[in-house]
mmCIF entry with sequence, helices, sheets and N, C-alpha, C, O atoms, coordinates in Angstrom:
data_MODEL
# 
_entry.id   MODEL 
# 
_entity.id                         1 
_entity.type                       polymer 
_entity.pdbx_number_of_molecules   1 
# 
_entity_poly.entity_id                      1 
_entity_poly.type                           'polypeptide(L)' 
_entity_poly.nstd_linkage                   no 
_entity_poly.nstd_monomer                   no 
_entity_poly.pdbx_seq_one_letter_code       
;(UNK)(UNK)(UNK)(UNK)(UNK)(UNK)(UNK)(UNK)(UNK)(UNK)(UNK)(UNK)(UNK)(UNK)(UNK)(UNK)
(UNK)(UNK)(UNK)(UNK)(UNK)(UNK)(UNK)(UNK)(UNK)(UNK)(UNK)(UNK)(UNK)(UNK)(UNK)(UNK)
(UNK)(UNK)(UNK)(UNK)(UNK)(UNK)(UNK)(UNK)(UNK)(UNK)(UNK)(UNK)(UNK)(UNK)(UNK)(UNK)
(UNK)(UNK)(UNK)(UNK)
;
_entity_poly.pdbx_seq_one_letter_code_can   XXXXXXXXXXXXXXXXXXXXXXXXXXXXXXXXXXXXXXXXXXXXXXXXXXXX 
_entity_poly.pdbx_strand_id                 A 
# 
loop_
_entity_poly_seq.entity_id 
_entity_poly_seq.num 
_entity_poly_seq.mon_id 
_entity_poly_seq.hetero 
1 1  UNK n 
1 2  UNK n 
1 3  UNK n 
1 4  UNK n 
1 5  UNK n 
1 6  UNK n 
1 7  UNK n 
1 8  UNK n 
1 9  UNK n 
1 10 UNK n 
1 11 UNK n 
1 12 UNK n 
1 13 UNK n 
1 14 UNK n 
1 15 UNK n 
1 16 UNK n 
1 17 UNK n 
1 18 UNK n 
1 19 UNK n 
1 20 UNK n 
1 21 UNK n 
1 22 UNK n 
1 23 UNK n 
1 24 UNK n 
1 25 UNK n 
1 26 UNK n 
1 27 UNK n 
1 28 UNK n 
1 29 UNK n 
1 30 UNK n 
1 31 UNK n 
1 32 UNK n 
1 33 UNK n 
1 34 UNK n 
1 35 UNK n 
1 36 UNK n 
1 37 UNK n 
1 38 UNK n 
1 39 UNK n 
1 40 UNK n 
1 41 UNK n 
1 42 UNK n 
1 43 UNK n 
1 44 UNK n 
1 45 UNK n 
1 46 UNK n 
1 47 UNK n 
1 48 UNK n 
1 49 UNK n 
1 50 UNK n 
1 51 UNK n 
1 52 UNK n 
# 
_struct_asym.id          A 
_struct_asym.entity_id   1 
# 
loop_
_struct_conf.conf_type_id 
_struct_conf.id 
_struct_conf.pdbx_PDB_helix_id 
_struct_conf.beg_label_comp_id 
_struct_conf.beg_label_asym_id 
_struct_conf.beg_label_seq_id 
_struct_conf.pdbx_beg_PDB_ins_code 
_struct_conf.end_label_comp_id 
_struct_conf.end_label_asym_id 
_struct_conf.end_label_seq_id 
_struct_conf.pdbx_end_PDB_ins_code 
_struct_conf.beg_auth_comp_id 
_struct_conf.beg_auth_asym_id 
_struct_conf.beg_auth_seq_id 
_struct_conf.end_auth_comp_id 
_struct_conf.end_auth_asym_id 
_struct_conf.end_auth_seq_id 
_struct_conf.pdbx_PDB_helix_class 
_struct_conf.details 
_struct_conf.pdbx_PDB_helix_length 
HELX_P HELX_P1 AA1 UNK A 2  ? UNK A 9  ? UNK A 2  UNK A 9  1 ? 8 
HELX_P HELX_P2 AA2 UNK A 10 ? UNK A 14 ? UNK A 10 UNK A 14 3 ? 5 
HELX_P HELX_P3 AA3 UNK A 15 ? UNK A 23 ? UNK A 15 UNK A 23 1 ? 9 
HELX_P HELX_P4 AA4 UNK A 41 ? UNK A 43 ? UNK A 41 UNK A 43 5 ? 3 
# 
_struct_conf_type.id          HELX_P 
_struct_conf_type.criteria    ? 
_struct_conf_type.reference   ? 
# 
loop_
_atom_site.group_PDB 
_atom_site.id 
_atom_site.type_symbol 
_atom_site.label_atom_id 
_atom_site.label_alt_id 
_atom_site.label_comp_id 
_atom_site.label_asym_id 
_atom_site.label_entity_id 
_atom_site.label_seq_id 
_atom_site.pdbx_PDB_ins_code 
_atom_site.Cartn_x 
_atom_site.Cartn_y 
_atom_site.Cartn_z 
_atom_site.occupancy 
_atom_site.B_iso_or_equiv 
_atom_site.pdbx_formal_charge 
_atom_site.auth_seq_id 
_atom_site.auth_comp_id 
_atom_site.auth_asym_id 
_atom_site.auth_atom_id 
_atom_site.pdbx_PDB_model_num 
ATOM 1   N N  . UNK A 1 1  ? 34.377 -2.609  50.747 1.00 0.00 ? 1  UNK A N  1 
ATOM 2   C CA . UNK A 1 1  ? 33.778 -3.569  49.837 1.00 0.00 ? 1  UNK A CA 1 
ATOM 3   C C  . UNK A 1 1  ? 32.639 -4.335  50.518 1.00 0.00 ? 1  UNK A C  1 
ATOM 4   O O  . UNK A 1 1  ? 31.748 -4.844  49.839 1.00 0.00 ? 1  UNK A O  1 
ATOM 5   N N  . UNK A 1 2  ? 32.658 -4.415  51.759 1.00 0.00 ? 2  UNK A N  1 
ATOM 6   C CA . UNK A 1 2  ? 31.866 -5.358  52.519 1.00 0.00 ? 2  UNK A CA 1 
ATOM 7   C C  . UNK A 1 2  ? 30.533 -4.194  52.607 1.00 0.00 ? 2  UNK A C  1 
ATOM 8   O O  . UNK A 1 2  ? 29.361 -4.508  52.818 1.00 0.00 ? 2  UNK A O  1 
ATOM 9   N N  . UNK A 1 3  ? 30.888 -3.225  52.455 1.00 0.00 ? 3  UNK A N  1 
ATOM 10  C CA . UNK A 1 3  ? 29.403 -2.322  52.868 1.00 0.00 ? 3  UNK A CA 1 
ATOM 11  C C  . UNK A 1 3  ? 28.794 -2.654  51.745 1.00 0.00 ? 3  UNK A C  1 
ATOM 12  O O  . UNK A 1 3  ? 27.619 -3.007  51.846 1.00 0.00 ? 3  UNK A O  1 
ATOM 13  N N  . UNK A 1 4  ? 29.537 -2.624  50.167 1.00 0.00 ? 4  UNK A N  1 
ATOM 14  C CA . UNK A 1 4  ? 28.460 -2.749  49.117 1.00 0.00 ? 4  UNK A CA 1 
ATOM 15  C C  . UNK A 1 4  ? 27.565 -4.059  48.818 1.00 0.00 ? 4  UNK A C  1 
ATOM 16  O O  . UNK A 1 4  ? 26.579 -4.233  48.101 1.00 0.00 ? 4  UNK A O  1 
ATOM 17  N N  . UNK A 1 5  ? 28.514 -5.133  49.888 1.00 0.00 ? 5  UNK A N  1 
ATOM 18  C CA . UNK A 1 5  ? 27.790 -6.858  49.784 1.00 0.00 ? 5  UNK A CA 1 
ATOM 19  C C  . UNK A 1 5  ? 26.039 -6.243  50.405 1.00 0.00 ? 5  UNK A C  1 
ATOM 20  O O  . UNK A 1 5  ? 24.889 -6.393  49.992 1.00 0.00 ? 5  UNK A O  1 
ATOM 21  N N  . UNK A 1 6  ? 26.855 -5.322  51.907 1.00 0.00 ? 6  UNK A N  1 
ATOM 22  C CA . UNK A 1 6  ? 25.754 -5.353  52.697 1.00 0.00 ? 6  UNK A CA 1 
ATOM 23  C C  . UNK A 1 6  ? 24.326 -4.609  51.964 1.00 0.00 ? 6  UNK A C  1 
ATOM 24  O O  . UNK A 1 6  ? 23.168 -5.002  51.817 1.00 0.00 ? 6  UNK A O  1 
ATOM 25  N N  . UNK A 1 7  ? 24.965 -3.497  51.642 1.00 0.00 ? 7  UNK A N  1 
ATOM 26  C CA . UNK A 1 7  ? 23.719 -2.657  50.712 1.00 0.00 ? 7  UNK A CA 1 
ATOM 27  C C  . UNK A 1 7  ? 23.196 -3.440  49.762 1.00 0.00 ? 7  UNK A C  1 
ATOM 28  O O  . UNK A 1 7  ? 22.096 -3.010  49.416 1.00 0.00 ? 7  UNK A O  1 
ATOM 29  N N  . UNK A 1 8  ? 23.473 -4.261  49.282 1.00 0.00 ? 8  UNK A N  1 
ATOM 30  C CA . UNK A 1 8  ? 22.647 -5.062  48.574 1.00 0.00 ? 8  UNK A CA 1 
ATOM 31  C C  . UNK A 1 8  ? 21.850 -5.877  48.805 1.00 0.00 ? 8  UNK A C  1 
ATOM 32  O O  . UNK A 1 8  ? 20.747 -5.953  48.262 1.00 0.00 ? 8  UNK A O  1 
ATOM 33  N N  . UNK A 1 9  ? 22.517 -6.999  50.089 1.00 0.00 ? 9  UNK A N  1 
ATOM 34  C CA . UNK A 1 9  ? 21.585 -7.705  50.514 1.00 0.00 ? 9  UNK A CA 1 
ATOM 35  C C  . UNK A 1 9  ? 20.591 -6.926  51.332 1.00 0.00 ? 9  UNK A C  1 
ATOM 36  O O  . UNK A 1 9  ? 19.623 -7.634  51.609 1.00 0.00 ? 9  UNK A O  1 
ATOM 37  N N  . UNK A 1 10 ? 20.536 -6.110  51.652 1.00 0.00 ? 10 UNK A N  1 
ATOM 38  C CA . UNK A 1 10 ? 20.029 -4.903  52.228 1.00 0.00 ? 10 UNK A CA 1 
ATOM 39  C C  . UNK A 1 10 ? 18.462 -4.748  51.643 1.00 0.00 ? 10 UNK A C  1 
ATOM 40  O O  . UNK A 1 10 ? 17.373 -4.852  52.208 1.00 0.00 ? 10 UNK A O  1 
ATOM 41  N N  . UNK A 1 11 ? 18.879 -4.422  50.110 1.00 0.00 ? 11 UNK A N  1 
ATOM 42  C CA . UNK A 1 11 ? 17.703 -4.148  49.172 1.00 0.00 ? 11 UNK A CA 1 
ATOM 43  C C  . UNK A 1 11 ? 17.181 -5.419  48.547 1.00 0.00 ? 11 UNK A C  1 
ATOM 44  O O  . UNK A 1 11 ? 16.024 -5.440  48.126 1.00 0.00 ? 11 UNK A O  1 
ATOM 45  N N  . UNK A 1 12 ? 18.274 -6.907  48.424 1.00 0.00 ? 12 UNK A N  1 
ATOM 46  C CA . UNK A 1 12 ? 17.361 -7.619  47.928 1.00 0.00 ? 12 UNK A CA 1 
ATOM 47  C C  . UNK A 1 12 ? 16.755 -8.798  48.859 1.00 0.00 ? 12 UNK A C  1 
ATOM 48  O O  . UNK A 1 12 ? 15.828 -9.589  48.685 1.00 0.00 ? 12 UNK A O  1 
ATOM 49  N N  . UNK A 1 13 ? 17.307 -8.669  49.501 1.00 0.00 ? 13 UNK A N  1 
ATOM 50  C CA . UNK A 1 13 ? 17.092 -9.917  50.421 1.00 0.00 ? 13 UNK A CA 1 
ATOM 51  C C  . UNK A 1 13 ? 16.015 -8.935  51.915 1.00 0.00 ? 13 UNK A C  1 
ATOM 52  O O  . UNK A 1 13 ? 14.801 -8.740  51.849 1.00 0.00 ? 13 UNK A O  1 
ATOM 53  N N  . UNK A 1 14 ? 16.919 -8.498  53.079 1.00 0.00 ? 14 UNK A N  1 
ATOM 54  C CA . UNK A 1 14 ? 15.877 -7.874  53.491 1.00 0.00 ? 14 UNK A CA 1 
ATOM 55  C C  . UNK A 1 14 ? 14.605 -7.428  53.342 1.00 0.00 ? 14 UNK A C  1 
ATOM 56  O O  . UNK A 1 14 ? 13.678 -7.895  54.003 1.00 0.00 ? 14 UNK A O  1 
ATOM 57  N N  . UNK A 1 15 ? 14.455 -6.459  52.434 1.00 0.00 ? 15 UNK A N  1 
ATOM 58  C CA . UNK A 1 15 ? 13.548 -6.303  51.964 1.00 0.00 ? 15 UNK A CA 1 
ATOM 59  C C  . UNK A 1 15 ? 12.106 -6.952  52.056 1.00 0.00 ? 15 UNK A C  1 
ATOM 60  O O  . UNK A 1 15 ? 11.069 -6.701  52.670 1.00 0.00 ? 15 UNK A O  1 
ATOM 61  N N  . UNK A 1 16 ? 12.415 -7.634  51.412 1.00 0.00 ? 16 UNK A N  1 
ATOM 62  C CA . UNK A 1 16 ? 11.460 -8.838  51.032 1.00 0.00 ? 16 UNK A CA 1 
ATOM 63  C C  . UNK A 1 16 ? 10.926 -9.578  52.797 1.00 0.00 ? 16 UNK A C  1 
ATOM 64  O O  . UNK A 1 16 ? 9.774  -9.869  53.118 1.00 0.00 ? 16 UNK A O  1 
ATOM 65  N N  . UNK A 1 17 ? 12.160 -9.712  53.646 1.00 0.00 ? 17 UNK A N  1 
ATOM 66  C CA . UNK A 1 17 ? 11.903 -10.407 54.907 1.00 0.00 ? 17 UNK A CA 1 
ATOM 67  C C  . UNK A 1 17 ? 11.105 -9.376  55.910 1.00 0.00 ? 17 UNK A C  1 
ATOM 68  O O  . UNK A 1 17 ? 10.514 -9.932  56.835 1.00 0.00 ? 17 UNK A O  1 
ATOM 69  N N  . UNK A 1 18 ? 11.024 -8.113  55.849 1.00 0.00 ? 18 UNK A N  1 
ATOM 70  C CA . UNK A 1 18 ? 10.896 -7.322  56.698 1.00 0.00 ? 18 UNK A CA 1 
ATOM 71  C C  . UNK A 1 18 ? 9.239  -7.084  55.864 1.00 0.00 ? 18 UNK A C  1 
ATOM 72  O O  . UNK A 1 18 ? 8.138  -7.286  56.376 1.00 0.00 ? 18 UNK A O  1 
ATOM 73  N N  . UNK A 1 19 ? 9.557  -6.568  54.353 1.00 0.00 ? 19 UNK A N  1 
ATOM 74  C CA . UNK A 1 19 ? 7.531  -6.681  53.772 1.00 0.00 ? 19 UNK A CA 1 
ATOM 75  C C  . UNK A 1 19 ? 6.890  -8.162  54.726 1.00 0.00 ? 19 UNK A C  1 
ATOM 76  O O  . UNK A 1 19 ? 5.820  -8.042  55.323 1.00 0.00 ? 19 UNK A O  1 
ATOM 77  N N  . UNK A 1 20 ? 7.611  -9.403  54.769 1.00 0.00 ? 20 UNK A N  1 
ATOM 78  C CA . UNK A 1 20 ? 6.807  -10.233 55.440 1.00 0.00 ? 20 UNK A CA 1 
ATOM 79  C C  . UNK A 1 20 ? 6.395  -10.368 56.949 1.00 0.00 ? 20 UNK A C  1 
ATOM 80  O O  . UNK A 1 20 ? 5.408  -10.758 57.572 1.00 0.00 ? 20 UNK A O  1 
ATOM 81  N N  . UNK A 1 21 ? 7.909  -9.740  57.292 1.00 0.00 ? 21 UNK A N  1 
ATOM 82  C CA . UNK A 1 21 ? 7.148  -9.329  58.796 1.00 0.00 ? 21 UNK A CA 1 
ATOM 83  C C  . UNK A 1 21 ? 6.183  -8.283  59.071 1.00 0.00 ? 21 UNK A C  1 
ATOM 84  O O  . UNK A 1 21 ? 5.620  -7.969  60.120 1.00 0.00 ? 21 UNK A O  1 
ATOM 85  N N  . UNK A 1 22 ? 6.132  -7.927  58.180 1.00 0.00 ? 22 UNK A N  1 
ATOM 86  C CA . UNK A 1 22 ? 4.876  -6.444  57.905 1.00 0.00 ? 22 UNK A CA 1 
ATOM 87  C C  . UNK A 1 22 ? 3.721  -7.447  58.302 1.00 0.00 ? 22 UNK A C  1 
ATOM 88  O O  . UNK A 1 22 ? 3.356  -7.651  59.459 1.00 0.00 ? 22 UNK A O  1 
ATOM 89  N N  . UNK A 1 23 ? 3.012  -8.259  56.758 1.00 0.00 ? 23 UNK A N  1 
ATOM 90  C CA . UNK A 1 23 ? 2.243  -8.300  56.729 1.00 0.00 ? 23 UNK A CA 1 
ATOM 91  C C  . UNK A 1 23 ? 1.707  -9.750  57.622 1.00 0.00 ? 23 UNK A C  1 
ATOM 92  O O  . UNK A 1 23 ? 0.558  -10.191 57.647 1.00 0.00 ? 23 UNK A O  1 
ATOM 93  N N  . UNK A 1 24 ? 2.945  -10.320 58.334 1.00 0.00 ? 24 UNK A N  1 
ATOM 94  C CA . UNK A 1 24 ? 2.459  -11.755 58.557 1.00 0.00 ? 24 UNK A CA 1 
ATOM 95  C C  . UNK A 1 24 ? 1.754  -12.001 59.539 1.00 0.00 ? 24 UNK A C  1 
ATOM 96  O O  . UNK A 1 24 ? 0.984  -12.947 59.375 1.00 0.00 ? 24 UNK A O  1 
ATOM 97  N N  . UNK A 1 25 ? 1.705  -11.184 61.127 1.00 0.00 ? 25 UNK A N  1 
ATOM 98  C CA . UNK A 1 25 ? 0.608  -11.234 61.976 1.00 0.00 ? 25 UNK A CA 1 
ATOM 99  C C  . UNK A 1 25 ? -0.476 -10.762 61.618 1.00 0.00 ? 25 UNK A C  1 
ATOM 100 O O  . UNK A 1 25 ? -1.261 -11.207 62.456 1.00 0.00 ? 25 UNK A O  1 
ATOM 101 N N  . UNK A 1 26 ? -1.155 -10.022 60.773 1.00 0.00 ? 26 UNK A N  1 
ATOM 102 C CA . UNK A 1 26 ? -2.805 -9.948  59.873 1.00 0.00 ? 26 UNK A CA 1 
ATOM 103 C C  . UNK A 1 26 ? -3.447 -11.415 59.477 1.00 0.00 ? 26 UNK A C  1 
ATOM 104 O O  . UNK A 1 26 ? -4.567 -11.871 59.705 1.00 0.00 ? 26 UNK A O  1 
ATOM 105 N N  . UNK A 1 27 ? -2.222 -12.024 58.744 1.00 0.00 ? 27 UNK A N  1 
ATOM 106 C CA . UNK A 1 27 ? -2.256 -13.156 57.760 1.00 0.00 ? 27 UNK A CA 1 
ATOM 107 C C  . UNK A 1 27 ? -2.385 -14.505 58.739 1.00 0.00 ? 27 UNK A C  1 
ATOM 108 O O  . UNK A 1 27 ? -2.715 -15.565 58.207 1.00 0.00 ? 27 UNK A O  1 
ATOM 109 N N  . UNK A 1 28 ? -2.155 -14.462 59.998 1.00 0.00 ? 28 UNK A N  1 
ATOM 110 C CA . UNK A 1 28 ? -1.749 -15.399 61.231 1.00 0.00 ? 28 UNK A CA 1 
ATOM 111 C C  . UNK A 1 28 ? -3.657 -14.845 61.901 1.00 0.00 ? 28 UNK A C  1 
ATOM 112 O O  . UNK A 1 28 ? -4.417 -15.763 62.212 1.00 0.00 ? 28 UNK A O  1 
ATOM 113 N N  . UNK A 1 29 ? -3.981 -13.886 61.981 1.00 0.00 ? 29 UNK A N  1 
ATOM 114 C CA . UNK A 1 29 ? -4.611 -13.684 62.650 1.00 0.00 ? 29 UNK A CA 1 
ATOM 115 C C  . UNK A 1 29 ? -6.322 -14.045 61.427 1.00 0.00 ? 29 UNK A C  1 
ATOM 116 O O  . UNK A 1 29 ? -7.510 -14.055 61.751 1.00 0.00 ? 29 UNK A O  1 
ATOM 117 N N  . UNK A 1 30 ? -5.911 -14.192 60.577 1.00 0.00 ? 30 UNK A N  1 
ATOM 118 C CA . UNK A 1 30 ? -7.030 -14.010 59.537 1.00 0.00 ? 30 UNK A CA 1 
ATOM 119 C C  . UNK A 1 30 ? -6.979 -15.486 58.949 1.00 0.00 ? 30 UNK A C  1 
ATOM 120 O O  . UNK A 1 30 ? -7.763 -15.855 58.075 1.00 0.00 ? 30 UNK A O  1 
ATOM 121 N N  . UNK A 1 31 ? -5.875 -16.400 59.562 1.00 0.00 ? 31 UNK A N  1 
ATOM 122 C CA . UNK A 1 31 ? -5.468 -17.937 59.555 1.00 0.00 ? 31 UNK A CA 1 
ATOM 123 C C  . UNK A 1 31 ? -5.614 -17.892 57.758 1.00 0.00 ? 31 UNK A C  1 
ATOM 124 O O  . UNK A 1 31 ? -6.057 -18.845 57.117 1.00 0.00 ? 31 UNK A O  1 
ATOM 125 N N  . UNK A 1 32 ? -5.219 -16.789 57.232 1.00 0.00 ? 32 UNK A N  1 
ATOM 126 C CA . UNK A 1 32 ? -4.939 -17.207 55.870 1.00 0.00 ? 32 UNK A CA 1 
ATOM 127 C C  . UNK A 1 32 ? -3.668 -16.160 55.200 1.00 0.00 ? 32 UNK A C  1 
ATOM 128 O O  . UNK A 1 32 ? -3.444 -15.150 55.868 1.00 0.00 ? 32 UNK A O  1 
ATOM 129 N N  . UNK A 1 33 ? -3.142 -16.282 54.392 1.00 0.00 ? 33 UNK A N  1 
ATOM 130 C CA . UNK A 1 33 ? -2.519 -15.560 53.317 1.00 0.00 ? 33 UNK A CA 1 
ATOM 131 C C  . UNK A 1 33 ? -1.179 -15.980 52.734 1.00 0.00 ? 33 UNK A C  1 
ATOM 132 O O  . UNK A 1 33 ? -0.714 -16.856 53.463 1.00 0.00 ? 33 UNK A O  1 
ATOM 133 N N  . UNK A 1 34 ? -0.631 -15.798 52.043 1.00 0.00 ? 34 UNK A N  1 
ATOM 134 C CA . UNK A 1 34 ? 0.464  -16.580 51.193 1.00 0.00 ? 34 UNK A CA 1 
ATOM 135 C C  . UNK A 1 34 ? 1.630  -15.024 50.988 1.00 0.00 ? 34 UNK A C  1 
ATOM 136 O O  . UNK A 1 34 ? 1.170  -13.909 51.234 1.00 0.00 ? 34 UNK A O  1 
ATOM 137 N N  . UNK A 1 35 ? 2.888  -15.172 50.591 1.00 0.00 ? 35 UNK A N  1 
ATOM 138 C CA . UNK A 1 35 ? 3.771  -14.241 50.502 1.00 0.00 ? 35 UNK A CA 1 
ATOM 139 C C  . UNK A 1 35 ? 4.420  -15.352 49.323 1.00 0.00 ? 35 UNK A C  1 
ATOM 140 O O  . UNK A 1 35 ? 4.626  -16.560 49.445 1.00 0.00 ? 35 UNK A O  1 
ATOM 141 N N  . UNK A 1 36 ? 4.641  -14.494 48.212 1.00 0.00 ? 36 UNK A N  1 
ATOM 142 C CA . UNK A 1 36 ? 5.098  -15.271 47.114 1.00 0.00 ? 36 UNK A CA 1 
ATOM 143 C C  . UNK A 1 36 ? 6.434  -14.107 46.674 1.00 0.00 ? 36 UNK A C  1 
ATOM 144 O O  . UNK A 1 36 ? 6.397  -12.880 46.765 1.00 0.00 ? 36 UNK A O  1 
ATOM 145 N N  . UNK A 1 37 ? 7.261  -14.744 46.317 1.00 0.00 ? 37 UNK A N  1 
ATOM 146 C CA . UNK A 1 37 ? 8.345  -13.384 45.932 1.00 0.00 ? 37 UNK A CA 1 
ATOM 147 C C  . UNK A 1 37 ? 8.573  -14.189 44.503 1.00 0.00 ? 37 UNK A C  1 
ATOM 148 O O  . UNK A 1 37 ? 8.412  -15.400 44.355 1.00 0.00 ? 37 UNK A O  1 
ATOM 149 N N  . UNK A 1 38 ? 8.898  -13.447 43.701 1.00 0.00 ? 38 UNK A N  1 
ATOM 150 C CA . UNK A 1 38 ? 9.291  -13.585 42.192 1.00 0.00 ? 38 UNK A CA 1 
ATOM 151 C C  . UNK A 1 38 ? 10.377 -12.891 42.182 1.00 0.00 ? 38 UNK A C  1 
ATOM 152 O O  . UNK A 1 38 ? 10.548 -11.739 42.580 1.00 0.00 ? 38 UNK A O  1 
ATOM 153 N N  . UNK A 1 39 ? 11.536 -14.039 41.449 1.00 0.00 ? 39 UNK A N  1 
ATOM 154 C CA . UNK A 1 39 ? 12.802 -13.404 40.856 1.00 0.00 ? 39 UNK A CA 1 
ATOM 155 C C  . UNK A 1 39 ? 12.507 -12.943 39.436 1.00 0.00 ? 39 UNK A C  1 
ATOM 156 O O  . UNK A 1 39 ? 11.392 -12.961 38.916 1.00 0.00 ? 39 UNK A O  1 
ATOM 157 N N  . UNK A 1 40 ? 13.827 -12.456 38.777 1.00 0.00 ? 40 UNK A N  1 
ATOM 158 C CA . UNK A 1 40 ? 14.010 -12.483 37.063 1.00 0.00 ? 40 UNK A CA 1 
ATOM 159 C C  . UNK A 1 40 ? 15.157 -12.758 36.666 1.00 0.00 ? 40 UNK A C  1 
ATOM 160 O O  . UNK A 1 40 ? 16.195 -12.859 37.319 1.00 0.00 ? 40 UNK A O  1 
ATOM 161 N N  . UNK A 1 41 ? 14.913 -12.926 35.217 1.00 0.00 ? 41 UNK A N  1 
ATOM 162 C CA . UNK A 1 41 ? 15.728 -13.719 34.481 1.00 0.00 ? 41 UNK A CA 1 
ATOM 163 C C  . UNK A 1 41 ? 17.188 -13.255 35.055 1.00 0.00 ? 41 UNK A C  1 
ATOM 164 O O  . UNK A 1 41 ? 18.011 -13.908 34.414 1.00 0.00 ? 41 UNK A O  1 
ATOM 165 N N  . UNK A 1 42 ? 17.794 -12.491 35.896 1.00 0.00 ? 42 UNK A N  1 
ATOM 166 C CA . UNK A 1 42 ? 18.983 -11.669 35.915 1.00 0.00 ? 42 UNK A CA 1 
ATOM 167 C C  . UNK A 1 42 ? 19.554 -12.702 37.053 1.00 0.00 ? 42 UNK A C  1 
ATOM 168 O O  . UNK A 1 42 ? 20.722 -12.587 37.425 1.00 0.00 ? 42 UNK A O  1 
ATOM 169 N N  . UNK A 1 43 ? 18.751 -13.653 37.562 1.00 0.00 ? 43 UNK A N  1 
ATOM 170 C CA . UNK A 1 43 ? 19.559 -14.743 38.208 1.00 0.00 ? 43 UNK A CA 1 
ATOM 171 C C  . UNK A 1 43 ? 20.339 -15.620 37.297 1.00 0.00 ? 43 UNK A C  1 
ATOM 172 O O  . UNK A 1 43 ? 21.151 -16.423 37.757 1.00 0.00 ? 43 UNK A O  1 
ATOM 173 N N  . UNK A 1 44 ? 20.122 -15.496 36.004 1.00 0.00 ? 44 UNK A N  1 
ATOM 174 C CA . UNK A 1 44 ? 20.686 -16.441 35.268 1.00 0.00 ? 44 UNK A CA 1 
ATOM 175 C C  . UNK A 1 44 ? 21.334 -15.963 33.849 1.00 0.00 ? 44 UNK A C  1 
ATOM 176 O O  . UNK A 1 44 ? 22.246 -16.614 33.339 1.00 0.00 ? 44 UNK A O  1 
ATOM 177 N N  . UNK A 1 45 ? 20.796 -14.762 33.233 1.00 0.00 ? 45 UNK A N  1 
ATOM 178 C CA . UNK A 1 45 ? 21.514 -13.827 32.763 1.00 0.00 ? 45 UNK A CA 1 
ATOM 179 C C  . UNK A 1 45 ? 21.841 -12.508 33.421 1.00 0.00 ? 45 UNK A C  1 
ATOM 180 O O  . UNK A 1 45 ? 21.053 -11.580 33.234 1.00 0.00 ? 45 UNK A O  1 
ATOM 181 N N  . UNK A 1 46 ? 22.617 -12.368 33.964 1.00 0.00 ? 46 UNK A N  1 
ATOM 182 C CA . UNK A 1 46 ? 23.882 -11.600 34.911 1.00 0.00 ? 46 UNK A CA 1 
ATOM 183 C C  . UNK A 1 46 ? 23.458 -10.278 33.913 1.00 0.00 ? 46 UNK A C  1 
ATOM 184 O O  . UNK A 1 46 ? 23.085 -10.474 32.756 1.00 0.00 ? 46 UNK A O  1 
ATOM 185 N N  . UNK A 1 47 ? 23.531 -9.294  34.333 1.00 0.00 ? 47 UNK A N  1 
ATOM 186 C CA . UNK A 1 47 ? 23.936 -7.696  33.628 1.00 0.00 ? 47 UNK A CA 1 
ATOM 187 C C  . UNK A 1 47 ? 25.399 -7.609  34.397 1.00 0.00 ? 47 UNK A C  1 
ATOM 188 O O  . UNK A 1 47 ? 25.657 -8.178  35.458 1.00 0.00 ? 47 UNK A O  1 
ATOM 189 N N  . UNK A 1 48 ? 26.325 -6.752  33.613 1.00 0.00 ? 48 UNK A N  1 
ATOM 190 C CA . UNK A 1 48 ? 27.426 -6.573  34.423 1.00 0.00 ? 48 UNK A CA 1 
ATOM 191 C C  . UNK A 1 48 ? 27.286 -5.361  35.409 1.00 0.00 ? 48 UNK A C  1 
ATOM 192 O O  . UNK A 1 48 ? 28.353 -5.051  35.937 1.00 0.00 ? 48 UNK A O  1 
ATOM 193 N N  . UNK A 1 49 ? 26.357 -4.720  35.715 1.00 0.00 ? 49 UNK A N  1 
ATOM 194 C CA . UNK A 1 49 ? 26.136 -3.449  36.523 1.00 0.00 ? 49 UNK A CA 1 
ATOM 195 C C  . UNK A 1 49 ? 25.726 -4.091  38.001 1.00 0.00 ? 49 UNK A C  1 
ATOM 196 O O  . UNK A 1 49 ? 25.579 -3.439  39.035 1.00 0.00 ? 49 UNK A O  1 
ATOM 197 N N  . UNK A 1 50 ? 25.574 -5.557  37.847 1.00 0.00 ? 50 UNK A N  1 
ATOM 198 C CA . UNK A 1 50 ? 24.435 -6.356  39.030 1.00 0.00 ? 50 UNK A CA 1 
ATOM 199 C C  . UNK A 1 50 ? 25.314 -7.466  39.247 1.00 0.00 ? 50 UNK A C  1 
ATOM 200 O O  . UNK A 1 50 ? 24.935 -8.616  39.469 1.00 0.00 ? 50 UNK A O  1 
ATOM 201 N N  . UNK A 1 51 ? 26.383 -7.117  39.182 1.00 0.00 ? 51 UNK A N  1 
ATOM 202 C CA . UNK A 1 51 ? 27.860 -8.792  39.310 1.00 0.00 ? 51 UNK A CA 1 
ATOM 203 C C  . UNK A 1 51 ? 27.243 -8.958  40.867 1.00 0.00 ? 51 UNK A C  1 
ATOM 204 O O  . UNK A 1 51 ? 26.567 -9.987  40.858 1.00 0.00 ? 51 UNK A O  1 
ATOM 205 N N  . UNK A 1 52 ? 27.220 -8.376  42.115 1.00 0.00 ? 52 UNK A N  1 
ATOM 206 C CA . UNK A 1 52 ? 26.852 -8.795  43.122 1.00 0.00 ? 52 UNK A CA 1 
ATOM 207 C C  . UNK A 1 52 ? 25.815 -9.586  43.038 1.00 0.00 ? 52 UNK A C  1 
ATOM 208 O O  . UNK A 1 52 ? 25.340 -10.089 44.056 1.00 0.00 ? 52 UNK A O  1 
# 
């Protein structure tokens, strides 16, 4: 059960941290750029396929 917590945070959370370590020494070096992440509505209306 704990692998499927992990695979998830995996895809939603990682994700997102590792695109920023991608792009953030360019953005450091160019002394500009912004990383904006957008959720959806499924933080607050749940599907039951996405209970994690």
């Amino acid at each position: 059960m704990d692998a499927d917590w992990v695979k998830c945070f995996e895809a939603n959370v990682f994700s997102g941290v590792r695109l920023s370590r991608l792009y953030l020494p360019a953005m450091k070096s160019a002394n500009c750029g912004r990383i904006i992440f957008i959720s959806s509505e499924s933080a607050v209306q749940i599907p039951a396929e996405m209970i994690h």
